[in-house]
C-alpha positions as CSV (number, residue, x, y, z in Angstrom):
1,X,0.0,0.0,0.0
2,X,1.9,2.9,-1.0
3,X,1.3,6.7,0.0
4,X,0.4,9.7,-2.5
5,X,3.3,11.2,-2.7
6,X,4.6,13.8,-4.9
7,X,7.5,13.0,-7.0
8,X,11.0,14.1,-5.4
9,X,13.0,11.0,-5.8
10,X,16.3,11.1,-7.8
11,X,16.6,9.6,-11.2
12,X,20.0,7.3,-10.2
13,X,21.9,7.6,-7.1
14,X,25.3,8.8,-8.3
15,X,26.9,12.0,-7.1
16,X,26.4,14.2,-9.8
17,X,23.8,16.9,-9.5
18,X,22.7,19.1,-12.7
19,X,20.6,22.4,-12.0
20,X,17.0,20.4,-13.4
21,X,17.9,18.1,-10.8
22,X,18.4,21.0,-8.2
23,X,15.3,22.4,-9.5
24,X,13.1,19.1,-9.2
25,X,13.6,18.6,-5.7
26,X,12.6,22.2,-4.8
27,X,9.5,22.7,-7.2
28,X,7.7,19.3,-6.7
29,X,7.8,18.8,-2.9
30,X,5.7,20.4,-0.4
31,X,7.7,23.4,1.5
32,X,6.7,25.5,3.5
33,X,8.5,28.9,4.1
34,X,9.2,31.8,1.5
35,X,13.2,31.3,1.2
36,X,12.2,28.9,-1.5
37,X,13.0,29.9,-5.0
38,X,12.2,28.4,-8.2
39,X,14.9,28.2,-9.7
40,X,17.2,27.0,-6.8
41,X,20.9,26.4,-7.5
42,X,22.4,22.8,-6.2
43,X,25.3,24.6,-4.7
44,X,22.8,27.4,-2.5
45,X,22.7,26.2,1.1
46,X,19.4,26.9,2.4
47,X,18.6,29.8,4.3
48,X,18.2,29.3,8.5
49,X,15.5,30.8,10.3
50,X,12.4,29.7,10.7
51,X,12.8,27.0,8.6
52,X,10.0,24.7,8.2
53,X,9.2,21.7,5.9
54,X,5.3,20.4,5.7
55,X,5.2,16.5,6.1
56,X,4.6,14.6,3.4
57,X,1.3,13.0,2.3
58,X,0.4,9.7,3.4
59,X,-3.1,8.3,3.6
60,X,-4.2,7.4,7.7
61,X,-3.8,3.6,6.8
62,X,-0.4,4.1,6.4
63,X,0.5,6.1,9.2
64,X,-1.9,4.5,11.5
65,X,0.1,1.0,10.3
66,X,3.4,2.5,10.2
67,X,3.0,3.6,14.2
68,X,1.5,0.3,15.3
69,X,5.1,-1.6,13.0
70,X,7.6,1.1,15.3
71,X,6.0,0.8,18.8
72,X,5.3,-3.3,18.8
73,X,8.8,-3.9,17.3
74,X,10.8,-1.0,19.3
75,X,9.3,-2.4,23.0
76,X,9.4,-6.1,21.5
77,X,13.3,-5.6,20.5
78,X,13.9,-3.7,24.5
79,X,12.7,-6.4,26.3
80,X,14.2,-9.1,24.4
81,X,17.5,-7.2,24.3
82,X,17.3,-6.1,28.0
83,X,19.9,-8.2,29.1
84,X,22.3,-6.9,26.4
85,X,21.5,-3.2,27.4
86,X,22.2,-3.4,31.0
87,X,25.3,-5.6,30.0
88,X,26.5,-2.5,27.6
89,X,25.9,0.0,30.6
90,X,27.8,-1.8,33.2
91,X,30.8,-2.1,30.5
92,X,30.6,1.2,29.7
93,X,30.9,1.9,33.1
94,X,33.7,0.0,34.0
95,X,35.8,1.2,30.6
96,X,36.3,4.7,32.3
97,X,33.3,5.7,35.0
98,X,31.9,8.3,32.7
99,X,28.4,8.3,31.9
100,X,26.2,5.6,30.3
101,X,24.3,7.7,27.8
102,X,24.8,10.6,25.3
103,X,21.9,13.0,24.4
104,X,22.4,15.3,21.1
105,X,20.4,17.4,19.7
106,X,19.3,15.8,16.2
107,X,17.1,17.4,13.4
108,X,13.5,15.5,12.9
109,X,10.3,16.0,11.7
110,X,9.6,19.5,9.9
111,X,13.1,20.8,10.9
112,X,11.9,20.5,15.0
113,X,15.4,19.3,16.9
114,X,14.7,17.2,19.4
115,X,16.7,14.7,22.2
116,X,18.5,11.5,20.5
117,X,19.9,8.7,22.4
118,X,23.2,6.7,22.0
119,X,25.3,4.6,24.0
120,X,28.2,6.2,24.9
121,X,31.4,5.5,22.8
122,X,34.0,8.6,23.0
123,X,35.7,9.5,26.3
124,X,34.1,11.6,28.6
125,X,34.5,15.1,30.1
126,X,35.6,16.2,26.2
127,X,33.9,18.5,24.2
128,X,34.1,16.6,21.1
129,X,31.4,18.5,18.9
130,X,33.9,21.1,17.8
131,X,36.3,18.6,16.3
132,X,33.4,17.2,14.4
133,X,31.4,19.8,13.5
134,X,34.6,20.8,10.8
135,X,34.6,17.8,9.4
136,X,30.8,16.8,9.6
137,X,30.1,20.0,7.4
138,X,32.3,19.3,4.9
139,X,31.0,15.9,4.7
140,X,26.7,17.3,4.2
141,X,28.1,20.0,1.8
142,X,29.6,17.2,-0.1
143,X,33.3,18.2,0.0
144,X,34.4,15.4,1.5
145,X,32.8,12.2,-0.7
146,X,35.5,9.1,0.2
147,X,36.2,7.9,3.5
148,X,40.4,7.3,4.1
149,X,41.9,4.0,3.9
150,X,42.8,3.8,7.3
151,X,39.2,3.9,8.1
152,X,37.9,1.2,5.5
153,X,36.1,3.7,3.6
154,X,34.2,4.7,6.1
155,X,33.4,8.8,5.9
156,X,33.8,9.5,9.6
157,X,37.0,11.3,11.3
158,X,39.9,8.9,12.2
159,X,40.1,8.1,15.8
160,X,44.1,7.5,17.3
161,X,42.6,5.6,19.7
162,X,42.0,8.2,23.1
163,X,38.5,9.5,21.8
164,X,36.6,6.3,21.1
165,X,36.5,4.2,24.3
166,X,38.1,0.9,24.5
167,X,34.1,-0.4,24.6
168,X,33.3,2.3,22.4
169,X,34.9,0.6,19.3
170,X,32.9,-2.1,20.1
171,X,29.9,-0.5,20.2
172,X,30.1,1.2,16.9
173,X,31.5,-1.9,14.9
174,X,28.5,-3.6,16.2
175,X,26.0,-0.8,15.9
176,X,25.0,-1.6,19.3
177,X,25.9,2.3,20.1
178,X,22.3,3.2,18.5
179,X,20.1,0.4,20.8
180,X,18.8,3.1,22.7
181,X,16.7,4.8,19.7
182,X,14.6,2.7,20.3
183,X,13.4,4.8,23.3
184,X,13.1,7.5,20.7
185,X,10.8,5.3,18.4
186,X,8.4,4.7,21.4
187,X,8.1,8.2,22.2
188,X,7.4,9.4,18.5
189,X,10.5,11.6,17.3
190,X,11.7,8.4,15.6
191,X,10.6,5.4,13.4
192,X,12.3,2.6,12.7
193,X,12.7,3.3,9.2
194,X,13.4,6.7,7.7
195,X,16.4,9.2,6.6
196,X,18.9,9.5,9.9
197,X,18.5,12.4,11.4
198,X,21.0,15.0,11.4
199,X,23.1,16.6,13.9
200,X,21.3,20.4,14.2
201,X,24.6,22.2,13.3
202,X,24.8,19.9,10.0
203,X,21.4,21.8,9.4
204,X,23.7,25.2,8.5
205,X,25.5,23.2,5.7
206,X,22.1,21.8,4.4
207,X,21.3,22.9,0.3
208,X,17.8,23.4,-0.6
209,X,17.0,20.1,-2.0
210,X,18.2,18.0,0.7
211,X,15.2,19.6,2.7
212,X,12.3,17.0,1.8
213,X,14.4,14.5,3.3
214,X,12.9,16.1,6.5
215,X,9.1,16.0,5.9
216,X,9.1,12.4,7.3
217,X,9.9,11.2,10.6
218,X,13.5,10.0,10.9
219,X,14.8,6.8,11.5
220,X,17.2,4.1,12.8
221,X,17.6,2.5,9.3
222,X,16.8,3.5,5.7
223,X,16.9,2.6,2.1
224,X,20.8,4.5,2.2
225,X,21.6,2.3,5.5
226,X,21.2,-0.6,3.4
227,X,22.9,0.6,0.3
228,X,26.5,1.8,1.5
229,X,25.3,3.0,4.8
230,X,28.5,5.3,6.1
231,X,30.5,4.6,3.0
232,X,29.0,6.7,0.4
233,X,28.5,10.8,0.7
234,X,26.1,12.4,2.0
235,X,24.4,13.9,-1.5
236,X,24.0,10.4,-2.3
237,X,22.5,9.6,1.3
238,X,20.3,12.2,0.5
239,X,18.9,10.7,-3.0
240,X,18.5,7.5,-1.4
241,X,15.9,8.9,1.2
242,X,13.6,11.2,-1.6
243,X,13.5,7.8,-3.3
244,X,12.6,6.3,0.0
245,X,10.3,8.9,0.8
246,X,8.8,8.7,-3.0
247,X,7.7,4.9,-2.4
248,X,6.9,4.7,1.1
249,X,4.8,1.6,2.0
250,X,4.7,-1.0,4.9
251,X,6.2,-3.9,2.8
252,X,9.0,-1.0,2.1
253,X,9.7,-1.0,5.7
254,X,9.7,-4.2,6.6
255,X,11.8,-5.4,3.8
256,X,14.4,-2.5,5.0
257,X,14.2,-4.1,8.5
258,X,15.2,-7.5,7.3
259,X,18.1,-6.2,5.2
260,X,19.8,-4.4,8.1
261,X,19.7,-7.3,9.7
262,X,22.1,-8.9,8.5
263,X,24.5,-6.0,7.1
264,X,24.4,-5.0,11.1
265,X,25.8,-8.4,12.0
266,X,28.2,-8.3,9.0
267,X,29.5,-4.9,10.5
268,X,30.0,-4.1,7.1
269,X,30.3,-0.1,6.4
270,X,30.1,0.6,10.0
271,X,32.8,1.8,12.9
């Protein structure tokens, strides 16, 4: 059952980007706010302040359907993994004393920031956000596309070892760092299957057409998780959730969920 939705999805995920491509992004989804342009340029970052983007159709079936599939499998997953969560906090604990969780301030629905959950995995008592703030807005503007070899691809800053915890590595090989979204599924500001939701400082870097990507709730896995996940830039990211966001149905999210599966336990594209 898919939802009426208007056309916003990219013709082929590569990293090329023409100015009818800029333009189709920006004309043919719903946005609200008058720092919209017609004619938008792919390289314009989009204007801050009161930013808003409307949410995207979807008939009542669907979102009545899509609720009931994130709260019965989010609390079914937590108690079945409650032993494994309180295992995680007491190593975490015992790696260096410092606290169990990390809250940051993500972008979700509409633009609205709101409280997102992790395990802990860098050191504590650091302020790491300025370090990767630099580099995470290089990465959402697209400058930096390749991940260096030292990292297996991966586009995330290299670590020497003192800012991701002994357990830390762990945690994000395994994914196991992003458990407690869950948490944030059952109270609403996430789904289990939807773009990931940015930091809200990437927001500044943000062009105009990656801005549908946020007229859907946000999620803890998506059509780009499951095709290159951390590995590919963040333009392309960005195709892969208008195409997600383009087709959204039930049986989309459920075959999603079954693909992650086993790329989690693979650890492939992850760290």
């Amino acid at each position: 059952m898919k939802t009426s939705t208007r056309s916003i999805a990219p013709k082929r995920a590569t990293l090329s980007m023409t100015r009818n491509d800029a333009n189709m992004f920006t004309t043919k989804t719903q946005i609200v706010g008058s720092h919209l342009h017609p004619a938008v340029q792919a390289d314009t970052p989009a204007p801050r302040g009161g930013q808003l983007v409307a949410p995207a159709p979807a008939t009542w079936t669907y979102r009545i359907g899509k609720r009931v599939l994130d709260v019965s499998l989010a609390l079914l997953l937590l108690i079945l993994l409650s032993p494994l969560l309180l295992l995680i906090a007491v190593a975490i604990k015992l790696d260096d004393r410092g606290p169990v969780f990390i809250v940051q301030k993500r972008v979700g629905l509409g633009g609205k920031v709101f409280d997102f959950y992790k395990f802990r995995s860098m050191t504590a008592n650091v302020d790491h956000v300025q370090a990767h703030k630099a580099f995470a807005l290089k990465v959402v503007r697209g400058e930096i596309t390749k991940g260096p070899p030292s990292n297996g691809g991966v586009i995330k800053p290299t670590s020497d070892g003192r800012v991701i915890t002994r357990v830390g590595r762990i945690l994000r090989k395994t994914s196991m760092d992003e458990l407690p979204q869950l948490v944030n599924v059952l109270i609403g500001n996430m789904s289990l299957v939807g773009p990931r939701p940015s930091m809200d400082y990437e927001l500044e870097a943000y062009y105009d057409w990656y801005l549908p990507r946020l007229s859907v709730l946000p999620g803890i896995t998506g059509l780009a998780q499951i095709n290159g996940r951390s590995s590919i830039a963040f333009p392309e990211i960005v195709r892969w959730d208008l195409k997600y966001i383009e087709n959204r149905s039930l049986w989309q999210d459920v075959v999603i969920i079954l693909k992650t599966i086993p790329l989690v336990i693979s650890m492939r594209d992850s760290g």
